[in-house]
GUMARDO-132133 format. One record per residue: residue in one letter; x, y, z of N, C-alpha, C in turn. Coordinates in pm, whole numbers, padded with zeros to 5 digits, always signed. Layout:
AXYZXYZXYZ
...
//
This chain:
X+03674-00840+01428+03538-00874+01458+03471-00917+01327
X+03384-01035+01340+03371-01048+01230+03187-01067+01223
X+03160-01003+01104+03038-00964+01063+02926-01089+01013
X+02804-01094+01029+02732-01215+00990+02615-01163+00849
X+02586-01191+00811+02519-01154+00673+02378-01143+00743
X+02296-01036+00654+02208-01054+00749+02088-01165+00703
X+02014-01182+00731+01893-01269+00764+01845-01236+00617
X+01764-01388+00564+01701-01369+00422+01575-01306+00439
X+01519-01238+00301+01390-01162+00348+01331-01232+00285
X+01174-01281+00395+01087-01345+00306+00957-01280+00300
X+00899-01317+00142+00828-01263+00076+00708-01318+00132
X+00585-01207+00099+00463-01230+00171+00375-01338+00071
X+00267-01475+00098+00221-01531+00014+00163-01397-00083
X+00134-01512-00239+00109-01379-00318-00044-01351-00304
X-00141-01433-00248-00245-01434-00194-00275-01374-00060
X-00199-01317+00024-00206-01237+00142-00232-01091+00102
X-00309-01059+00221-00364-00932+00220-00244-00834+00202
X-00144-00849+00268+00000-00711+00215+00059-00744+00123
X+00060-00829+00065+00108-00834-00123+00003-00774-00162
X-00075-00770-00141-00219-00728-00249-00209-00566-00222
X-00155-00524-00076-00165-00387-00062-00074-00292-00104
X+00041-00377-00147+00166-00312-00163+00168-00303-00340
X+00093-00435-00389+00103-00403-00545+00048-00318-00608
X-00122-00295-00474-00187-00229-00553-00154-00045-00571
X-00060-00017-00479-00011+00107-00493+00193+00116-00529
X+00223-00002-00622+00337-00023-00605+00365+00102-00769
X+00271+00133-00811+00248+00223-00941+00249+00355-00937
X+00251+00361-00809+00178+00504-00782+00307+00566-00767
X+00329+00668-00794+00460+00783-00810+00489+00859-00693
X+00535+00843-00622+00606+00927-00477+00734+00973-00499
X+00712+01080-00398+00855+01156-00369+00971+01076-00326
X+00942+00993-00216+01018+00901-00202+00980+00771-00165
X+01072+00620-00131+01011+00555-00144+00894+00491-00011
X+00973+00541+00106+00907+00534+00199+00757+00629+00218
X+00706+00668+00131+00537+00745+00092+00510+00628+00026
X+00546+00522-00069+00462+00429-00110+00457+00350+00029
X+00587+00296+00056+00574+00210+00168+00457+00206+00259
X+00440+00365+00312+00362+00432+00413+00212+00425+00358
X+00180+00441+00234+00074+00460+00161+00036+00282+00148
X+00104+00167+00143+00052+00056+00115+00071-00021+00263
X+00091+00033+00366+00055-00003+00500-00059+00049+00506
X-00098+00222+00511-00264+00240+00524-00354+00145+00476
X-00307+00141+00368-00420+00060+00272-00386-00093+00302
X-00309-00192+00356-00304-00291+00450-00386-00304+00542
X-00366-00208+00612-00496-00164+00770-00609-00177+00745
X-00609-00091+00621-00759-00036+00583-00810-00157+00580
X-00766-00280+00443-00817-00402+00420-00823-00500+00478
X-00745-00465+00651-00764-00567+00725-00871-00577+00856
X-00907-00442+00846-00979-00407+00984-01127-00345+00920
X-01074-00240+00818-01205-00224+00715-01313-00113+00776
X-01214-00054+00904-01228+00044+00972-01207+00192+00922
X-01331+00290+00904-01323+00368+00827-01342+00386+00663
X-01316+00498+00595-01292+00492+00456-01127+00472+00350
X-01167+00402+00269-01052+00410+00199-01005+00587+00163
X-01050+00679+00173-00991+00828+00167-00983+00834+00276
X-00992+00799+00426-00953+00831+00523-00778+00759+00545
X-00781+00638+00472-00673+00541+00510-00564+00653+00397
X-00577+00703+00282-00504+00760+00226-00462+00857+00264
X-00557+00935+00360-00538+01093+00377-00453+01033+00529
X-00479+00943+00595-00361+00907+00707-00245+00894+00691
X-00216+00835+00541-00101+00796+00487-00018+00889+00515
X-00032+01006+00437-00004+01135+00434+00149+01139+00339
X+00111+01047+00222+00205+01024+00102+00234+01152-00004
X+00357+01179+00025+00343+01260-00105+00380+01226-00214
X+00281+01217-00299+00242+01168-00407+00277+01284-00516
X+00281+01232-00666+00302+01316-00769+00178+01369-00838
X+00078+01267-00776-00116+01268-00807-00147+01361-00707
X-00261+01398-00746-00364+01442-00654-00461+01362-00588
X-00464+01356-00434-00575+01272-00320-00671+01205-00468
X-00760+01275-00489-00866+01144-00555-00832+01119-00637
X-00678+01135-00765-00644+01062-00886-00586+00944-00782
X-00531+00926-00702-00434+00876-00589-00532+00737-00546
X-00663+00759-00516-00768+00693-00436-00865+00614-00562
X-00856+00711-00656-00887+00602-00785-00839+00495-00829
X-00681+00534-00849-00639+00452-00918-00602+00313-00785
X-00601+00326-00680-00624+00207-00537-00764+00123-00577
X-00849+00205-00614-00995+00126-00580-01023+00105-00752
X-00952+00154-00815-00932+00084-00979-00856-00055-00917
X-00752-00113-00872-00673-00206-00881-00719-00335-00785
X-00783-00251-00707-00903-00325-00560-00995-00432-00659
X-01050-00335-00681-01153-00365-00793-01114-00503-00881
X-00960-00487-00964-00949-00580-01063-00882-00739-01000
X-00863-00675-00845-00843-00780-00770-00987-00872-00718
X-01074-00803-00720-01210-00856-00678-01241-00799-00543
X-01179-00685-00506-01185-00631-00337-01336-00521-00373
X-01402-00523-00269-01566-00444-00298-01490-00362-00147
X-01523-00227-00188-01549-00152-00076-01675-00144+00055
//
């Protein structure tokens, strides 16, 4: 039986809202890697619907992180920020 390679992965524009969500917590220190993953989908949502608070989208995440919740939520709305994103 023979096997097919799988499918190329393509990258999100670097101007789209989930590049922007994924870089901006691509720093952040987790247990593993699927807590960033999980942590830069909240914060995807968050910036796309804008529903709720950014500490609500974190505390949904439910990332375990090597930070603590508001060093965690700073350093997001530090990087928001240098992107030009206003809460």
């Amino acid at each position: 039986m023979a096997t097919k390679p799988p499918p190329p992965v393509e990258e999100f524009a670097p101007e789209s809202l989930e590049k922007m969500a994924y870089a901006v917590v691509s720093e952040i220190e987790t247990q593993e890697p699927n807590d960033r993953a999980r942590l830069g989908y909240h914060v995807w949502a968050w910036l796309r619907e804008r529903k709720g608070t950014l500490e609500e989208a974190v505390i949904a995440a439910g990332s375990r992180t090597k930070l603590g919740r508001s060093d965690v939520i700073g350093v997001i709305r530090k990087r928001l920020a240098e992107k030009g994103v206003k809460e």
